[in-house]
N, CA and C of each residue as an Amber inpcrd file, in Angstrom:
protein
   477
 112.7340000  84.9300000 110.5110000 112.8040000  86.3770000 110.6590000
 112.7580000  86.7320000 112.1390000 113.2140000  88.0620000 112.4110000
 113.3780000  88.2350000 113.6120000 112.2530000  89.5530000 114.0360000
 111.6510000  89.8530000 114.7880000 110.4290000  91.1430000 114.5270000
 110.8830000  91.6320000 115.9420000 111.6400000  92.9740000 115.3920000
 111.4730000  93.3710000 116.7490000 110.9130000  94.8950000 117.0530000
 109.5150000  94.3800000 118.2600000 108.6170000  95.5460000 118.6890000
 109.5440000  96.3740000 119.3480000 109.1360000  97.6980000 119.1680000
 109.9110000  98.6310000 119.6140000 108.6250000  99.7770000 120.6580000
 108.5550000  99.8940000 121.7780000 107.9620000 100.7080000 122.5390000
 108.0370000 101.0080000 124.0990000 107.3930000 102.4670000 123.8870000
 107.4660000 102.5260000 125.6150000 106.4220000 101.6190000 126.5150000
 106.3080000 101.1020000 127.6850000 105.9770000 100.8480000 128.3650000
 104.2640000 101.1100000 128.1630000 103.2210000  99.6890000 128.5870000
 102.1070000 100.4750000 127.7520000 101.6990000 100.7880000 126.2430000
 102.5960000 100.4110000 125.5870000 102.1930000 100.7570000 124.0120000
 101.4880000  99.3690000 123.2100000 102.0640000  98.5260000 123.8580000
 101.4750000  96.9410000 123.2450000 102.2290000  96.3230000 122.4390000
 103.6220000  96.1580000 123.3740000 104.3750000  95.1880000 122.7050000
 104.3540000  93.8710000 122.6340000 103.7750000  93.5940000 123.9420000
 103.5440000  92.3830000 124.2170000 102.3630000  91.4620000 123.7270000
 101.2240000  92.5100000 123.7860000 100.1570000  92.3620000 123.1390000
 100.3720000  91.7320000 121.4430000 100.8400000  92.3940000 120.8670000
 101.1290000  92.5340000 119.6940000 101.9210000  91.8540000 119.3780000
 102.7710000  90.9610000 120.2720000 103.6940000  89.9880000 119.9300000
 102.6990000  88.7360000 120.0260000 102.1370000  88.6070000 121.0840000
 100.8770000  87.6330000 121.2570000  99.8670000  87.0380000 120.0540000
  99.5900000  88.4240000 119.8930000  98.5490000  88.4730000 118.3180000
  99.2260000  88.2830000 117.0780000 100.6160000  88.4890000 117.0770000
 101.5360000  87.6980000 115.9330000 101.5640000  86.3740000 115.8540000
 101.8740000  85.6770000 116.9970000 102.0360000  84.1370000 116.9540000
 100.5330000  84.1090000 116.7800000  99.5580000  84.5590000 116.4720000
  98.2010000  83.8090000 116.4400000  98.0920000  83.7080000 114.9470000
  99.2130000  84.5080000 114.0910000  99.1950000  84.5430000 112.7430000
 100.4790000  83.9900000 111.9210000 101.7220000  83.6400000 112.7970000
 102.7910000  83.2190000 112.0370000 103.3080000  82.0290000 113.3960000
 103.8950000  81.2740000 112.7590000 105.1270000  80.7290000 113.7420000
 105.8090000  81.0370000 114.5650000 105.3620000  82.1890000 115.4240000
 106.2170000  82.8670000 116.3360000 106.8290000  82.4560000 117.6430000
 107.9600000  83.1970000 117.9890000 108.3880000  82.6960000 119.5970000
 108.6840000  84.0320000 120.2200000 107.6330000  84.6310000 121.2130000
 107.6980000  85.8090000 121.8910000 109.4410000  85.3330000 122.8260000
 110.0500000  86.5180000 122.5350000 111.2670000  86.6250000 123.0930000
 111.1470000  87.9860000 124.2850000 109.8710000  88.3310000 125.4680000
 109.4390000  89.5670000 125.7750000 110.9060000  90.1930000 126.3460000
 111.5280000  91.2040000 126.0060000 112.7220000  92.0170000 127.4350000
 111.7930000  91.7010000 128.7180000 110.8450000  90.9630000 129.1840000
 111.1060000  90.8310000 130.6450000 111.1280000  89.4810000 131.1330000
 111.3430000  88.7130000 129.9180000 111.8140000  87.5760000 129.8980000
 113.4720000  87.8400000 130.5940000 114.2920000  88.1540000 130.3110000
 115.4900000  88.4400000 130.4540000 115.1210000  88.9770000 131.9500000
 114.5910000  90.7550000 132.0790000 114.8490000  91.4010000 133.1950000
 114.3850000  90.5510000 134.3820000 113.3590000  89.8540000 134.0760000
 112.4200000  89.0600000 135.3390000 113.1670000  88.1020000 136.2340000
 114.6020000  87.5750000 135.6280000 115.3310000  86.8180000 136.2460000
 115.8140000  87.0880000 137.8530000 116.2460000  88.8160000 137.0140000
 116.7320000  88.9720000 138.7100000 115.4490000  90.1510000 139.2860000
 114.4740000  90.4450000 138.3530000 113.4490000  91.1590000 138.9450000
 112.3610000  90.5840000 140.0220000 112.6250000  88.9430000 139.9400000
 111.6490000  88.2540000 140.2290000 112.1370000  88.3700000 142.1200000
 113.3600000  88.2700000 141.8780000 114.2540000  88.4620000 143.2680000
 114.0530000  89.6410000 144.1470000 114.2060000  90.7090000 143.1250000
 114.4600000  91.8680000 143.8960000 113.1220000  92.6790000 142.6890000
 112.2450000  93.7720000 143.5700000 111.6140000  94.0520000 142.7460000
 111.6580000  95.8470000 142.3510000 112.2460000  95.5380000 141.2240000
 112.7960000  97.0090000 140.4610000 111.7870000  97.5660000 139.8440000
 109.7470000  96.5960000 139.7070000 109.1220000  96.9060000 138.9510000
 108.8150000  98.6100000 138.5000000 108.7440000  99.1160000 139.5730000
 108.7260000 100.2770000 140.1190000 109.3730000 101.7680000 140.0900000
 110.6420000 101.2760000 139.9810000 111.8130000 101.8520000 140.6430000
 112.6090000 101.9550000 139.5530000 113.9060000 103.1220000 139.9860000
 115.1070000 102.9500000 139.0630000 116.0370000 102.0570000 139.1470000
 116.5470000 101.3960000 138.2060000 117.5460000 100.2340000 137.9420000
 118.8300000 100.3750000 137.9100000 120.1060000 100.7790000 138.7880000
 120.8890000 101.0260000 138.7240000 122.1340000 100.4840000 137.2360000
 122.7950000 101.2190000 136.7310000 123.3960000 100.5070000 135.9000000
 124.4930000  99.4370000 135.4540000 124.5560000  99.5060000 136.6890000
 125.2940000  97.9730000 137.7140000 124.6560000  97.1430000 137.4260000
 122.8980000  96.9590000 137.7330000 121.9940000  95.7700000 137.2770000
 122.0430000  95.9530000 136.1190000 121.8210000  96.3630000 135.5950000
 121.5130000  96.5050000 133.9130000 122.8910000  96.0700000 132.9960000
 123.8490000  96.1030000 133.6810000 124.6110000  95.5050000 133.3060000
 125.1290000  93.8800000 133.3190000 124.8800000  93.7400000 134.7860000
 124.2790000  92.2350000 135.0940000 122.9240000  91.3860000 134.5580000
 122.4480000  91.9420000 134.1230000 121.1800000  91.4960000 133.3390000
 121.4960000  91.6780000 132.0440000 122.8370000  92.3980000 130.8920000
 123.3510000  92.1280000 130.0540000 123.6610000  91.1080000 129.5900000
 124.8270000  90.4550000 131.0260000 125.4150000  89.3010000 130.4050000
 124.4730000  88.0120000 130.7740000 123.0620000  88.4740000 131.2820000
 122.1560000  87.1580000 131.2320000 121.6120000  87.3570000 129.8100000
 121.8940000  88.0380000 129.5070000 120.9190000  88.5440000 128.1870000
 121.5050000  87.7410000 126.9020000 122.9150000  88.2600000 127.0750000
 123.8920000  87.2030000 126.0460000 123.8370000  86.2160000 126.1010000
 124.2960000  85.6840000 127.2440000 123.8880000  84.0330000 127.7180000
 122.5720000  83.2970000 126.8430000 121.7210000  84.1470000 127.2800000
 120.1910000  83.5200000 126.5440000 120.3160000  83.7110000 124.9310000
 120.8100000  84.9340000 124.3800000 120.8550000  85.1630000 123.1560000
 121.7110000  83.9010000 122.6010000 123.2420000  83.2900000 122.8940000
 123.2160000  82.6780000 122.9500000 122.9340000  80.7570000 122.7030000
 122.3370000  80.8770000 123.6060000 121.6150000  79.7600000 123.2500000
 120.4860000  79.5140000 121.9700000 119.9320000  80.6190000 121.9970000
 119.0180000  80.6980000 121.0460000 119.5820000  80.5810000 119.3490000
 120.8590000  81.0830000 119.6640000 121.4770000  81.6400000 118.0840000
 121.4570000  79.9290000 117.9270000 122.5790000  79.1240000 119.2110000
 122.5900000  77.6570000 118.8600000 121.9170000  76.5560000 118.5060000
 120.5040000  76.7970000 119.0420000 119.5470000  75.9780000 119.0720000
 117.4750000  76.6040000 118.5730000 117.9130000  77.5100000 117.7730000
 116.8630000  78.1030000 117.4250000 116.1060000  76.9880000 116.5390000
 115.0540000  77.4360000 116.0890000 114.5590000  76.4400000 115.4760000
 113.8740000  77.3110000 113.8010000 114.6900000  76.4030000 113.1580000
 114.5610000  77.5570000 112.1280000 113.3420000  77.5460000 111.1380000
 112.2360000  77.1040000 111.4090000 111.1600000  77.4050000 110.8790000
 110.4440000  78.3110000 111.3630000 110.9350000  79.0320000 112.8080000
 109.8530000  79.9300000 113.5530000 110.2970000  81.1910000 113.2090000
 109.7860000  82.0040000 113.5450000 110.3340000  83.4630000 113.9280000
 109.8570000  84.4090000 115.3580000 110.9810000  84.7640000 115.5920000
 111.2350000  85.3660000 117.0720000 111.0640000  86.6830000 116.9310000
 110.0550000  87.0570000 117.9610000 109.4890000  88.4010000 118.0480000
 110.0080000  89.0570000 119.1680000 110.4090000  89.7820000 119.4300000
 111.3510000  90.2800000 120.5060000 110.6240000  91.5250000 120.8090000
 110.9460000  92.2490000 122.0270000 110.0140000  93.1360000 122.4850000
 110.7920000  94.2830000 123.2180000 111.1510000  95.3020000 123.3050000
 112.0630000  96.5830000 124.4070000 111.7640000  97.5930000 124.0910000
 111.8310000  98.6450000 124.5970000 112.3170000  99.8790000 124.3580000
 113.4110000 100.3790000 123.6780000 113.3120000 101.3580000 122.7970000
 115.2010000 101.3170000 121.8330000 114.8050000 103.2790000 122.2460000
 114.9360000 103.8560000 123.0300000 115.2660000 105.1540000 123.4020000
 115.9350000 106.0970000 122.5130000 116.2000000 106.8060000 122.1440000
 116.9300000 107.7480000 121.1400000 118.4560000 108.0030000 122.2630000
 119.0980000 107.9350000 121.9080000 120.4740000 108.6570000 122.5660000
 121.0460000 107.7070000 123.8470000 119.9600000 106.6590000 124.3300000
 120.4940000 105.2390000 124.9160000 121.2810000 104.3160000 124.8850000
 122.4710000 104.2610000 125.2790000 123.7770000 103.6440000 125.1520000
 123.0100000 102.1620000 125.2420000 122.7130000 101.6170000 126.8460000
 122.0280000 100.4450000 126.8550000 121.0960000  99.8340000 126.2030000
 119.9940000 101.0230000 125.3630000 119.0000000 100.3920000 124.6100000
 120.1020000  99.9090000 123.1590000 120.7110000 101.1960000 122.9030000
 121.2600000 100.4920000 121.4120000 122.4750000  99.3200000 121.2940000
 122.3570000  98.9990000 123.0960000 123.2250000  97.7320000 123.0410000
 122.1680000  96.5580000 122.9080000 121.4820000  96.4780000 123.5400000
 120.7830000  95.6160000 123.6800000 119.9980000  95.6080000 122.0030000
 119.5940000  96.1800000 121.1690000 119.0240000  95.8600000 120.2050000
 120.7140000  95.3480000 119.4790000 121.8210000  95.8350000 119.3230000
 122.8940000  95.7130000 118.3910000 123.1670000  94.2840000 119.0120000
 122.5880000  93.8680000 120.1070000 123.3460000  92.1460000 120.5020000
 121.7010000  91.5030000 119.3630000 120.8160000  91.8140000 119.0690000
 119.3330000  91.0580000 118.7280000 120.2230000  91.3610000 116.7650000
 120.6910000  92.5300000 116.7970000 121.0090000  92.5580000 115.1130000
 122.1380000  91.5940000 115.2730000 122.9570000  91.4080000 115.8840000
 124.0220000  90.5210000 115.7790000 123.6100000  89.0130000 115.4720000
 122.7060000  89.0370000 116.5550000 122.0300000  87.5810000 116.2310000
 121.4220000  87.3400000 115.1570000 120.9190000  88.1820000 114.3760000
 119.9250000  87.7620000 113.5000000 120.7830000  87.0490000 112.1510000
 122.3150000  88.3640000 112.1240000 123.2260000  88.0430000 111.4370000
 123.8960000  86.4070000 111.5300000 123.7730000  86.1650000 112.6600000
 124.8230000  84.7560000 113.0900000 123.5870000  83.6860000 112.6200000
 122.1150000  84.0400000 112.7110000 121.2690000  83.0820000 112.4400000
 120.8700000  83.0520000 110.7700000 121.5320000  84.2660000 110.1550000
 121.3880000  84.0230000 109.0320000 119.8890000  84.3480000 108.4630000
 118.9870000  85.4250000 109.5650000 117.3940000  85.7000000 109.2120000
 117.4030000  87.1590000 109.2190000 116.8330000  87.6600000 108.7020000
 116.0220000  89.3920000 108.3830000 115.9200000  89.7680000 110.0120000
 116.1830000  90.8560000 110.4530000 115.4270000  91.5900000 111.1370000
 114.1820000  92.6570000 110.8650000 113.6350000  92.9660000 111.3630000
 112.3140000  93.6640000 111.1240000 111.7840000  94.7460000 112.2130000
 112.5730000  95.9180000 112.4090000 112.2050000  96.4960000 113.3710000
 110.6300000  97.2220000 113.3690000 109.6920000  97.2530000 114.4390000
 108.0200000  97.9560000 113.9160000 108.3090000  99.0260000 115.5150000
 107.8560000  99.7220000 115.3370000 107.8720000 101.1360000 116.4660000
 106.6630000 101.2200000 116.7020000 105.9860000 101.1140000 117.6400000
 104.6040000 101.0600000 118.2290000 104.5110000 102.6120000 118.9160000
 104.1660000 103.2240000 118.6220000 103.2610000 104.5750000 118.9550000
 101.9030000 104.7460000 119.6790000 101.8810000 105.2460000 121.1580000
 100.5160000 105.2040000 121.5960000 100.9600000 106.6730000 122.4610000
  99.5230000 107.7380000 122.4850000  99.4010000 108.6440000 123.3270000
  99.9540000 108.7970000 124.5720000 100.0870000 109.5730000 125.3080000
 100.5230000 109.5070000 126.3750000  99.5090000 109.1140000 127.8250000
  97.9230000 109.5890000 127.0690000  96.6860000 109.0500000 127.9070000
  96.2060000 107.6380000 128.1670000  96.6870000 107.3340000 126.7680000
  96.3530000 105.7410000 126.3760000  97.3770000 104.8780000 127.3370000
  98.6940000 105.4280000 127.1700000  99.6810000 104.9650000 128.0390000
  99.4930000 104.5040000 129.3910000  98.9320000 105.7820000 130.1450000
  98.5380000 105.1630000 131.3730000  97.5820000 104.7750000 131.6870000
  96.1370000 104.4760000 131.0210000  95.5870000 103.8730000 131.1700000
  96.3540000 102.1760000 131.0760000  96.6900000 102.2220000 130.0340000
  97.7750000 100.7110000 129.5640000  98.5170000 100.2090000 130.8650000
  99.2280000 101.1000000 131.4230000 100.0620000 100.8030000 132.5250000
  99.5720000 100.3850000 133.6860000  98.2750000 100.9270000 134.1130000
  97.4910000 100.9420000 135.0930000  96.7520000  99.0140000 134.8940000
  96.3930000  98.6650000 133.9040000  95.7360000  97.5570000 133.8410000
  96.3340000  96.6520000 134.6360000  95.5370000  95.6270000 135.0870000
  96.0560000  94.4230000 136.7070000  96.5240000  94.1620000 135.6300000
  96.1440000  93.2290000 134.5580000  97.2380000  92.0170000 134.4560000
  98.7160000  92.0900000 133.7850000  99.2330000  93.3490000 134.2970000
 100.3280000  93.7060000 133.8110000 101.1190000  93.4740000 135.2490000
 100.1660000  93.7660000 136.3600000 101.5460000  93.0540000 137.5870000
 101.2370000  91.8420000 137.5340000 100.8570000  90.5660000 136.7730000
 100.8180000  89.3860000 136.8950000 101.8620000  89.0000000 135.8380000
 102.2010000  89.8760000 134.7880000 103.2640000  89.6890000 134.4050000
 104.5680000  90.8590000 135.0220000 104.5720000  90.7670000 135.6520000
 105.2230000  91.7450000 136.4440000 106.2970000  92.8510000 135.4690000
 105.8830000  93.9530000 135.5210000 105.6200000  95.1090000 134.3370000
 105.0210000  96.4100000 135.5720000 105.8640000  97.4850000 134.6220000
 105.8050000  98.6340000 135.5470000 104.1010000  98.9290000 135.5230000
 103.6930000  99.2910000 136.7670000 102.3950000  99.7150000 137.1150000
 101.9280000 100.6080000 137.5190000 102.5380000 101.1000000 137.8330000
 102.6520000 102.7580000 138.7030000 102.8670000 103.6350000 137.1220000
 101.8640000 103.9370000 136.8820000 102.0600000 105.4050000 135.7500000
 102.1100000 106.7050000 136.1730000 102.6760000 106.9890000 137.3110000
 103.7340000 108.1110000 137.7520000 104.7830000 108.1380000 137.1590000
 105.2660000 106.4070000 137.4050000 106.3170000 106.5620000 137.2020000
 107.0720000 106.3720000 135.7200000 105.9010000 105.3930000 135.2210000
 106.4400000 105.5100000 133.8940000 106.2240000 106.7370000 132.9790000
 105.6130000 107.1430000 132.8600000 105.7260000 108.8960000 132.4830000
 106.3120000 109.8500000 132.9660000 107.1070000 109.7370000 133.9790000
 108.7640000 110.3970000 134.5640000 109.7820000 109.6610000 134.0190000
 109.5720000 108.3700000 133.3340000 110.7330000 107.6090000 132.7470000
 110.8950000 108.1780000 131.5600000 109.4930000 108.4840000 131.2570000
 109.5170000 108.5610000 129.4450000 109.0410000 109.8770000 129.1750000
 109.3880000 110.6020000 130.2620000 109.4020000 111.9450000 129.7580000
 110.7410000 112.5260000 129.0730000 110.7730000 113.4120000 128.1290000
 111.3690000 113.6930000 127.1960000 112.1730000 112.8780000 126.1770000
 111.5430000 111.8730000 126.3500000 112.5230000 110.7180000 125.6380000
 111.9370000 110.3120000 124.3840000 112.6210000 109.9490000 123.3440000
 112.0400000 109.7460000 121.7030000 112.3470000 108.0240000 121.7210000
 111.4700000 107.7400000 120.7620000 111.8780000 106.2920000 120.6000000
 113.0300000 106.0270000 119.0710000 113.6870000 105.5300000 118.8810000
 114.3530000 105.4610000 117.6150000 113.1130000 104.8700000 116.7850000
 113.1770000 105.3850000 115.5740000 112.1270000 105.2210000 114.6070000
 113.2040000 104.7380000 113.5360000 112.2270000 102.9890000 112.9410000
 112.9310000 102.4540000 111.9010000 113.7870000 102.7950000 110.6200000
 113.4640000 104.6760000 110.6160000 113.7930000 105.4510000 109.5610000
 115.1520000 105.8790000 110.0160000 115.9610000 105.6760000 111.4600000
 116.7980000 106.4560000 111.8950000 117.7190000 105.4800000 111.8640000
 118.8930000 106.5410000 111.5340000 120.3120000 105.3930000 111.3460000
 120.7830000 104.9880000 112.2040000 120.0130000 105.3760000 113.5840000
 120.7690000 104.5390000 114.8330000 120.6320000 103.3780000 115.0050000
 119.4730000 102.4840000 114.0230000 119.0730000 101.4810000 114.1070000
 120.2820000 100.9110000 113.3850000
């Protein structure tokens, strides 16, 4: 099966992917697994991401997807982790390449939408060991990201 956390920044996707494998066969697949490639280079932690990168960090994205479809291991299940935005061209690409896969691997997807306050949020954001996984830290800024923005909820047909 494929589980994929759905939240803003701060909500505990990662967390919660963590505390899954402590209960199933899991393989955390985090989105900053992917972004960190070229984030590690240049640091966007912060900042806006032009859609030039985000596009270049697409086709690393495939690449990895990819491999995984080829060489997965099919007793586990992969927990995957992003943001899916309401009205987001890039988010609903990036989840429609994770449904594609699930299809080519022949396993369930499972989308879960993680919901947290907007107080809780930045406290969340603010915690150190989120720049040790290098993850936005500045909760200025992520609450100017995610202002007015909805998350797609598993009930919505954009999924």
């Amino acid at each position: 099966m494929i589980i994929y956390l759905i939240g803003f920044p701060g909500s505990g996707k990662l967390t919660i992917a963590k505390e899954l494998c402590n209960i199933i066969d899991g393989v955390i697949v985090d989105n900053n697994l992917f972004n960190n490639i070229i984030f590690d280079m240049i640091d966007f932690r912060n900042a806006e991401v032009t859609s030039e990168i985000w596009e270049k960090i697409f086709v690393i994205r495939e690449n990895m997807l990819a491999i995984l479809e080829k060489y997965h291991i099919e007793s586990k299940h992969y927990i995957f982790t992003n943001e899916l935005i309401k009205g987001d061209s890039y988010d609903q690409k990036v989840y429609n390449s994770v449904v594609n896969l699930s299809k080519k691997m022949n396993v369930e997807i499972l989308p879960v939408v993680l919901y947290c306050n907007s107080g809780e949020l930045v406290k969340r954001v603010q915690l150190k060991e989120r720049e040790q996984e290098r993850k936005i830290t500045d909760s200025d800024f992520a609450m100017r990201r995610i202002k007015g923005k909805k998350l797609v909820s598993s009930r919505s047909k954009a999924l």
